[in-house]
Backbone as ProteinMPNN parsed JSONL, in Angstrom:
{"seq_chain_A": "XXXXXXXXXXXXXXXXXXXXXXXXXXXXXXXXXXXXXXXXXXXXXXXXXXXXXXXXXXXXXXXXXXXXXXXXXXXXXXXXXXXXXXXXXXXXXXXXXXXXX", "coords_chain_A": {"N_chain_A": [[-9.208, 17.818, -0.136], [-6.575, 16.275, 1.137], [-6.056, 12.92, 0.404], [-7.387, 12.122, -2.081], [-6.035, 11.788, -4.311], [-6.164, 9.919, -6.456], [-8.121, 7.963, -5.947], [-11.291, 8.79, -4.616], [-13.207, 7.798, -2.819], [-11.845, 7.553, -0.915], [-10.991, 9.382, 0.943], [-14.293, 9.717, 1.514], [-14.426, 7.002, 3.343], [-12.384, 7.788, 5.04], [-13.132, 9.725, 6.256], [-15.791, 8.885, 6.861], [-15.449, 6.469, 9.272], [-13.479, 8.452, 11.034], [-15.979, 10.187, 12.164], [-17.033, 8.102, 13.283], [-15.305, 6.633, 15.089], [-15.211, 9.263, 16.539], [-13.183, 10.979, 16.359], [-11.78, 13.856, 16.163], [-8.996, 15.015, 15.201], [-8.019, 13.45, 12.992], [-10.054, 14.066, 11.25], [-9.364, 17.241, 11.073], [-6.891, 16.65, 9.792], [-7.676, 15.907, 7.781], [-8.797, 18.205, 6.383], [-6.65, 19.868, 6.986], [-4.488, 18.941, 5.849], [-1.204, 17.042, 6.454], [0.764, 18.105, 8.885], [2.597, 18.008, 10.818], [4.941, 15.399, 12.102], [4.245, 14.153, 14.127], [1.514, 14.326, 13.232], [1.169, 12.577, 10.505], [2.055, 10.427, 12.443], [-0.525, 10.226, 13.648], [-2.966, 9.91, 12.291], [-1.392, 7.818, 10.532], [-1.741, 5.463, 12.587], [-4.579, 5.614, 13.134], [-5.588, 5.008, 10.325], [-5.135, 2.086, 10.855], [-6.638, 1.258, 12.986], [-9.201, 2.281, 11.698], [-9.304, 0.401, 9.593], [-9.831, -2.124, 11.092], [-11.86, -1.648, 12.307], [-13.332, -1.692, 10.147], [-13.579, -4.38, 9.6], [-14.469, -5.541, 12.003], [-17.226, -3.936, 11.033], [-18.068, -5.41, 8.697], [-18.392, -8.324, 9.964], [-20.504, -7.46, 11.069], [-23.098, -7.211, 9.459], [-22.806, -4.024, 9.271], [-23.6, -1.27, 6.903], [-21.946, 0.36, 5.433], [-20.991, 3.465, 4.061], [-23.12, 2.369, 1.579], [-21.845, 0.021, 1.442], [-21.84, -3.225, 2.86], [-19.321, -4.578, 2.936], [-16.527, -3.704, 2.677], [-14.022, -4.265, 1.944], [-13.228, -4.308, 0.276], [-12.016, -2.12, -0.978], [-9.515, -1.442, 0.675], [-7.039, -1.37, -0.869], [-7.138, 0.586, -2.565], [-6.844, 2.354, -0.235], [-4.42, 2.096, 0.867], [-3.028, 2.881, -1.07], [-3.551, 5.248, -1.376], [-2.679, 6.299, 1.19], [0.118, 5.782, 0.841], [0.718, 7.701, -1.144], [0.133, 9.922, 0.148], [1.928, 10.509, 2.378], [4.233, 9.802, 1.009], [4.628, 12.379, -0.381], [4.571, 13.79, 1.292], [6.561, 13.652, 3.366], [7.001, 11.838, 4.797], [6.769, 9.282, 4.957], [8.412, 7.026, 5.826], [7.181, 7.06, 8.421], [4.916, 6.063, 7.762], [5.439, 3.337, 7.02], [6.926, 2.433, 9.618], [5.313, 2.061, 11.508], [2.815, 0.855, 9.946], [4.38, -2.032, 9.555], [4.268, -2.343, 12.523], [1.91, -2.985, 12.233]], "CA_chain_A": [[-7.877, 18.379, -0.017], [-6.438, 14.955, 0.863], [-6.46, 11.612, 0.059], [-8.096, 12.209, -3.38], [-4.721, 11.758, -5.325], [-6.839, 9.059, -7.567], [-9.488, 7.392, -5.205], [-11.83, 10.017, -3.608], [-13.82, 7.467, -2.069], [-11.315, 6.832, 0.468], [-11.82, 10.284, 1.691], [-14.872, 9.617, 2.424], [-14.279, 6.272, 4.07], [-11.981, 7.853, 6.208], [-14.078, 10.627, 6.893], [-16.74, 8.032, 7.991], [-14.544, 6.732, 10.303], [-13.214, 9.217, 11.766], [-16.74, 10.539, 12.964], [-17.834, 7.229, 13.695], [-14.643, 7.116, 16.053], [-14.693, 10.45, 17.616], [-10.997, 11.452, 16.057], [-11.389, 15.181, 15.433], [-7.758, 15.088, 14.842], [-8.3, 12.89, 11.587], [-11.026, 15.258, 10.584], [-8.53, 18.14, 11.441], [-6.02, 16.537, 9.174], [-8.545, 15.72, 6.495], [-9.044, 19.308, 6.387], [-5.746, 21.351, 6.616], [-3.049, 18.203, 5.717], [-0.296, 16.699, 7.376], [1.827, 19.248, 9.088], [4.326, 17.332, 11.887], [5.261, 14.285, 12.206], [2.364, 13.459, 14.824], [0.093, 14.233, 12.329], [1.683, 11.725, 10.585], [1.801, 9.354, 13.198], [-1.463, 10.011, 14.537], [-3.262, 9.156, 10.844], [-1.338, 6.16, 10.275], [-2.305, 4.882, 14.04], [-5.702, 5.803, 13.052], [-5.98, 3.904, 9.126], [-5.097, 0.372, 11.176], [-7.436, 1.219, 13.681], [-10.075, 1.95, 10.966], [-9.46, -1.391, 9.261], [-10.052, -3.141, 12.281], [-13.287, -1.259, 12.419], [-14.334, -2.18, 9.204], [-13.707, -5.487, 9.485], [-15.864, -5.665, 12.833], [-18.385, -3.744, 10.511], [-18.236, -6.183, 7.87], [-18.472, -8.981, 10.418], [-21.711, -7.255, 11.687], [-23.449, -6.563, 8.564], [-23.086, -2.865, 9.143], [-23.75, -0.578, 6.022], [-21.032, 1.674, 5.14], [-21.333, 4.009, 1.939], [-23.856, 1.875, 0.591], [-22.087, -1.52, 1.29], [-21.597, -3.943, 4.056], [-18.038, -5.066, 3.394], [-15.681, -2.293, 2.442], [-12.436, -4.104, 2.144], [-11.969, -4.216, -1.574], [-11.339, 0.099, -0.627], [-7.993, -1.125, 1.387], [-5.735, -1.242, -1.539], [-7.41, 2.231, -2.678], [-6.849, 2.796, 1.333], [-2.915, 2.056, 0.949], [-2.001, 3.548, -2.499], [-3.475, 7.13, -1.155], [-1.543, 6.601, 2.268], [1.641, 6.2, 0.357], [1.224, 8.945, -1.551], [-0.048, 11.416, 1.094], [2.95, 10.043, 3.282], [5.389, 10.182, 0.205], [4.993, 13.708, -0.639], [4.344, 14.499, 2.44], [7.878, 13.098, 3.27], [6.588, 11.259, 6.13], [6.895, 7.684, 4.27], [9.148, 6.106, 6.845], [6.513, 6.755, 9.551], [3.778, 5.25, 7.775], [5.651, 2.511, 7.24], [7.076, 1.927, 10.465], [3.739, 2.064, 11.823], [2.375, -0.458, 9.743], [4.938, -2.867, 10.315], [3.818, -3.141, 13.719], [0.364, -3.851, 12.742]], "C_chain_A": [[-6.817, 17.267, -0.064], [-7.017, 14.105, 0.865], [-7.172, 11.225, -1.039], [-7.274, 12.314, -4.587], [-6.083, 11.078, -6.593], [-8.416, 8.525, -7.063], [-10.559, 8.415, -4.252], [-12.475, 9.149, -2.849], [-13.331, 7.351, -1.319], [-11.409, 8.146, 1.24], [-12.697, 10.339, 2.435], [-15.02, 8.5, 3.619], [-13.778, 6.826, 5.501], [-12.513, 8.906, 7.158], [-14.894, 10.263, 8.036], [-16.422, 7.59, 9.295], [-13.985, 7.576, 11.427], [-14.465, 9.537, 12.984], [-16.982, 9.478, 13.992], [-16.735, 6.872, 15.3], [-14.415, 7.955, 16.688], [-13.9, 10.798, 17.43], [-11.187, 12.713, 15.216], [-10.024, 15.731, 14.682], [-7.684, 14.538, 13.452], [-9.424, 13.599, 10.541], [-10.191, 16.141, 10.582], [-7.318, 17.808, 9.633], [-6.54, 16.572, 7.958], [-8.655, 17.285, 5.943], [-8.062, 20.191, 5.673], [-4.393, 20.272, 6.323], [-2.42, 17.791, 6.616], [0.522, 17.909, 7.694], [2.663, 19.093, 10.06], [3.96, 16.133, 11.237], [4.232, 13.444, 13.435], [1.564, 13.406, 14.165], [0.401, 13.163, 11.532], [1.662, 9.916, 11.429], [0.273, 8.858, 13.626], [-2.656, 9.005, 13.096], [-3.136, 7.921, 10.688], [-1.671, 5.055, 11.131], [-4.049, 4.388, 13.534], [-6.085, 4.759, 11.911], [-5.852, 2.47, 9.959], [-6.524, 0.412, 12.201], [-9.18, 0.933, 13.099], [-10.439, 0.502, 9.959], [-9.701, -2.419, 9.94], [-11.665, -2.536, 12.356], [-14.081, -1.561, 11.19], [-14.336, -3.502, 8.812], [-14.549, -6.166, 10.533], [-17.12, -5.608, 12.093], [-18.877, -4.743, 9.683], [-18.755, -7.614, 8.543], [-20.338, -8.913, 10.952], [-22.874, -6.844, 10.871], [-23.72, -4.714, 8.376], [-22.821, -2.514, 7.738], [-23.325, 0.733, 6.339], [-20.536, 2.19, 3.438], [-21.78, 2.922, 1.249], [-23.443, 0.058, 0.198], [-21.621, -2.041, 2.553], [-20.371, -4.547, 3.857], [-17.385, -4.466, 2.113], [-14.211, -2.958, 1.767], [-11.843, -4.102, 0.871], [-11.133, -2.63, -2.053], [-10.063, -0.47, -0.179], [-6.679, -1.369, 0.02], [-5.928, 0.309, -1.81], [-6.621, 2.875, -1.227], [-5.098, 3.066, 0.905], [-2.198, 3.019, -0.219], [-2.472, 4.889, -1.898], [-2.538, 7.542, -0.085], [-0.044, 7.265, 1.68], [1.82, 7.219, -0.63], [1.32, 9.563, -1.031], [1.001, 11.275, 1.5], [4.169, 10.398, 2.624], [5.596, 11.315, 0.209], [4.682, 14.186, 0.032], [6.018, 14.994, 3.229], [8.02, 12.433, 4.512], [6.134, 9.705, 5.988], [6.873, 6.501, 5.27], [8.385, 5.771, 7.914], [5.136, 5.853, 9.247], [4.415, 3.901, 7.341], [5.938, 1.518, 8.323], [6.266, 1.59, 11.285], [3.229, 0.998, 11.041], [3.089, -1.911, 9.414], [4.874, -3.284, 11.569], [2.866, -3.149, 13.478], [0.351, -4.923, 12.544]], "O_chain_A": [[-6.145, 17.168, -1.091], [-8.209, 14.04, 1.167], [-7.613, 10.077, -1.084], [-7.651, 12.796, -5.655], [-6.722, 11.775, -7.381], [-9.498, 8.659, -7.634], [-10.278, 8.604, -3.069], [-12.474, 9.645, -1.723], [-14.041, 6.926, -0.408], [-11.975, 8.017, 2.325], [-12.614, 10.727, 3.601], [-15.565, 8.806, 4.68], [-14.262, 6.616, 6.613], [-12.407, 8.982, 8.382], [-14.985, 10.642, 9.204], [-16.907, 8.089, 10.311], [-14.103, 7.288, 12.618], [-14.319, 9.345, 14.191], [-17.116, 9.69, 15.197], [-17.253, 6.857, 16.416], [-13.516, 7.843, 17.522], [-13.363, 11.205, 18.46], [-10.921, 12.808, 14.018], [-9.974, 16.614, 13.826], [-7.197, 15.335, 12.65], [-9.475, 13.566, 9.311], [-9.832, 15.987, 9.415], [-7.125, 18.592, 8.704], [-5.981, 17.195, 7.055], [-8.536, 17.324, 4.719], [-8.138, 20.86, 4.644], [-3.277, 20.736, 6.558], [-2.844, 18.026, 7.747], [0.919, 18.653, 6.797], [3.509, 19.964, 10.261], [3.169, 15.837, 10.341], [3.695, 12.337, 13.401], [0.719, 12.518, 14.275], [-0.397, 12.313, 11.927], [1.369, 8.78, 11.054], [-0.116, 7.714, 13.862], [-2.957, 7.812, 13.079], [-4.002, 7.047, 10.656], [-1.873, 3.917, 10.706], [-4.564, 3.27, 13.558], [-6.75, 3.77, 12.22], [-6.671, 1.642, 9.56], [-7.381, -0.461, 12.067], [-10.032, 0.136, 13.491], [-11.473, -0.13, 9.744], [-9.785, -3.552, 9.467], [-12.572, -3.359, 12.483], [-15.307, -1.669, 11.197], [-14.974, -3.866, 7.824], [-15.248, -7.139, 10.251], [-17.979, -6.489, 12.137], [-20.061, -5.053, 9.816], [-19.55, -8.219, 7.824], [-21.132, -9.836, 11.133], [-23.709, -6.14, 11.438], [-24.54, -4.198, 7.617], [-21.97, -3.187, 7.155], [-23.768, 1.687, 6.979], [-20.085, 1.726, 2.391], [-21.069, 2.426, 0.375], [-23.969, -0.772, -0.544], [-21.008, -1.29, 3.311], [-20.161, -5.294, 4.813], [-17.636, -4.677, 0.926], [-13.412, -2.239, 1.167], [-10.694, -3.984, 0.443], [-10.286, -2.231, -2.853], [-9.177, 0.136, -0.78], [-5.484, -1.51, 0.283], [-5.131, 1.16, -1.415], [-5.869, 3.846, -1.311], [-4.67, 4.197, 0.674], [-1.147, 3.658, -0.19], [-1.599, 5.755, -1.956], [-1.82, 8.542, -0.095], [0.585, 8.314, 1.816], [2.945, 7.599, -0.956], [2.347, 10.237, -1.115], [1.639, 12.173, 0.951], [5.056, 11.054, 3.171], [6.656, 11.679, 0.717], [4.323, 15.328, -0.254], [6.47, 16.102, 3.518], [9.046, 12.469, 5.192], [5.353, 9.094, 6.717], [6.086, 5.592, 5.534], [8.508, 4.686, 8.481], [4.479, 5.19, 10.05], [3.481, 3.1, 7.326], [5.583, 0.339, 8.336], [6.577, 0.591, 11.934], [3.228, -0.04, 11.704], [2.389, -2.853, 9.04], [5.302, -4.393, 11.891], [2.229, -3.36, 14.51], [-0.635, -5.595, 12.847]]}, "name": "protein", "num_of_chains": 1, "seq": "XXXXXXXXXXXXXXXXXXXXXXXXXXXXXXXXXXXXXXXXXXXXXXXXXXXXXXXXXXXXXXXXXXXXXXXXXXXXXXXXXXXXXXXXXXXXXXXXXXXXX"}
């Protein structure tokens, strides 16, 4: 539904994630879209959080979708944000949000 503008794998990345964190809410969203501005917030909270987790993983040789270091996905990761976010019209928050990471 989202995050499959161009890259579907990041779908599932963030899918992975999600479970692997416990964030029904990011499953939730994965599901039925953004629909406030928490959802919104809570997402873009969540993608830094997951990059921090896959850079632990990567650190730990964990195997995720088939490889142990993920990060060449974070530009895929960013160009789907800013779309979902763009036409979402919820831009500003994923920006302001990752300005404080």
């Amino acid at each position: 539904m989202i995050l499959t503008v161009r890259y579907s794998h990041v779908r599932d990345l963030v899918s992975h994630y999600a479970d692997k964190l416990s964030d029904k809410k990011v499953q939730e969203i994965l599901e039925n879209g953004l629909n406030s501005e928490g959802d919104a917030e809570h997402l873009s909270y969540f993608i830094w959080k997951m990059i921090d987790k896959m850079a632990e993983d990567r650190e730990n040789g964990v195997e995720v979708l088939g490889g142990s270091d993920n990060t060449s996905m974070l530009p895929d990761v960013s160009y789907e944000l800013d779309v979902l976010m763009s036409n979402s019209g919820y831009s500003q928050i994923w920006e302001d949000i990752s300005d404080e990471a």
